[in-house]
C-alpha positions as a Markdown table, in Angstrom:
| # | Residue | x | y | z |
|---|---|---|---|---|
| 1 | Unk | 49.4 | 113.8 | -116.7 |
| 2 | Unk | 49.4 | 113.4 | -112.9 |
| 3 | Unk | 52.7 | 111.8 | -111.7 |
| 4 | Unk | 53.0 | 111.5 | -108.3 |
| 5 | Unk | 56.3 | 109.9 | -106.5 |
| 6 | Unk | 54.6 | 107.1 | -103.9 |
| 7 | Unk | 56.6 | 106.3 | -100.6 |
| 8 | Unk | 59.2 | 103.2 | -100.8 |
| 9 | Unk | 57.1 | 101.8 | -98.4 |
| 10 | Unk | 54.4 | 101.6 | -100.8 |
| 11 | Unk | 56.0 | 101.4 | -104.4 |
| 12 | Unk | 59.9 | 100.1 | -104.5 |
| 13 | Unk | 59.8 | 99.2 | -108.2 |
| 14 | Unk | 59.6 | 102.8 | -109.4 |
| 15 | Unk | 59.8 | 106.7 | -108.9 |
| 16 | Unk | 56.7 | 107.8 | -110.3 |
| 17 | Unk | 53.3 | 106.2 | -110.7 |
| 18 | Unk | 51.1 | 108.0 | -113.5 |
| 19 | Unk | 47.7 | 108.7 | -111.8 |
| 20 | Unk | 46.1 | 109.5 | -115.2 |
| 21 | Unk | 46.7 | 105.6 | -116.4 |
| 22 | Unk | 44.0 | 103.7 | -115.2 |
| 23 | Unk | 46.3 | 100.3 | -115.0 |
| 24 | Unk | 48.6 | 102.1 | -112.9 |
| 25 | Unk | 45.8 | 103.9 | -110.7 |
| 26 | Unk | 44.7 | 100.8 | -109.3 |
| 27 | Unk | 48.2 | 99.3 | -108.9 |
| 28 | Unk | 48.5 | 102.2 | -106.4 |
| 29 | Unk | 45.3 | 101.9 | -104.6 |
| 30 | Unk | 46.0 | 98.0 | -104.7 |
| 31 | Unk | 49.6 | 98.7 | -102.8 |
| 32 | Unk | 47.9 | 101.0 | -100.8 |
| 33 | Unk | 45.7 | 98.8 | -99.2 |
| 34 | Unk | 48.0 | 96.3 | -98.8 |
| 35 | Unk | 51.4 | 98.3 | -98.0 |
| 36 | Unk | 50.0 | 101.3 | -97.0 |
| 37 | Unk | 50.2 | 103.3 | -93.6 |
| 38 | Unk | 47.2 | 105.4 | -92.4 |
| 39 | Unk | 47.7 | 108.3 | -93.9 |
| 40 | Unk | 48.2 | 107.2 | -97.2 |
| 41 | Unk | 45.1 | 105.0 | -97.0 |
| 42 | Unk | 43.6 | 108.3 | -95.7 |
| 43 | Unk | 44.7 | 109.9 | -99.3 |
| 44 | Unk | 42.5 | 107.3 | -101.1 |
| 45 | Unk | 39.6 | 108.5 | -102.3 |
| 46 | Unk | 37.2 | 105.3 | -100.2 |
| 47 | Unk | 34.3 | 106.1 | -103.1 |
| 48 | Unk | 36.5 | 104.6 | -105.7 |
| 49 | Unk | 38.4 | 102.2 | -103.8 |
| 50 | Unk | 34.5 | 101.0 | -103.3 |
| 51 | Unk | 34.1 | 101.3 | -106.8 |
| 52 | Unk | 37.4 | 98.9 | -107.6 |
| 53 | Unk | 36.8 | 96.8 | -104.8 |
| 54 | Unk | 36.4 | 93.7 | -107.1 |
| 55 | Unk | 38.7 | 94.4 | -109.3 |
| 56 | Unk | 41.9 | 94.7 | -107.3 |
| 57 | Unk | 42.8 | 91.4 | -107.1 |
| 58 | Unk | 43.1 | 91.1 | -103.5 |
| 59 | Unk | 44.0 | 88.7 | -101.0 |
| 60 | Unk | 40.7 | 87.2 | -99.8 |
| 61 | Unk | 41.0 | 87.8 | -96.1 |
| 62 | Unk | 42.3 | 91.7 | -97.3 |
| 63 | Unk | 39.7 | 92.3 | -99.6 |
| 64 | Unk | 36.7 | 91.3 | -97.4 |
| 65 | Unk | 38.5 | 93.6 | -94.4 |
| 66 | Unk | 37.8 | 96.4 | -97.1 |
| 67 | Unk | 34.5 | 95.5 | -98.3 |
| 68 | Unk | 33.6 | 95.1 | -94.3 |
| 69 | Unk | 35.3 | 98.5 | -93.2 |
| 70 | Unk | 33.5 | 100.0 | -96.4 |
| 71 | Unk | 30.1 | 98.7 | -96.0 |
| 72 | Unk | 30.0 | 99.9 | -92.1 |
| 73 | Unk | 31.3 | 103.6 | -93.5 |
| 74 | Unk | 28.2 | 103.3 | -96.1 |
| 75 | Unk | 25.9 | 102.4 | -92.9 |
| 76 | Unk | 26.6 | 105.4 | -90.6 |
| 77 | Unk | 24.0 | 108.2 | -90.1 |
């Protein structure tokens, strides 16, 4: 199990999130991206937020900001 205790910024509704669930893994990333300061976005691994993109249920003005921020990183030399 891999319990981590997010910031109250981020998570208010709990102590622990269970990184091992994959329901709760991508709550986190989700209030990540949306509540999240730079360096907990720069915790994220930006492979799998790629990867969950879709499936994060997003606002539609957030998610494309992510999908635009990670399609430039994907274009770089």
């Amino acid at each position: 199990m891999s319990q981590i205790t997010p910031p109250p910024h981020i998570v208010w509704s709990t102590d622990s999130v269970d990184h091992s669930d994959p329901f709760q893994r991508k709550w986190y990333i989700r209030q990540v991206l949306t509540h999240g300061r730079a360096e907990d976005i720069s915790a994220l691994a930006l492979d799998e937020v790629a990867s969950l993109l879709d499936d994060l249920n997003l606002s539609p003005h957030l998610k494309d900001l992510w999908r635009r921020f990670l399609e430039s990183r994907d274009a770089r030399p």
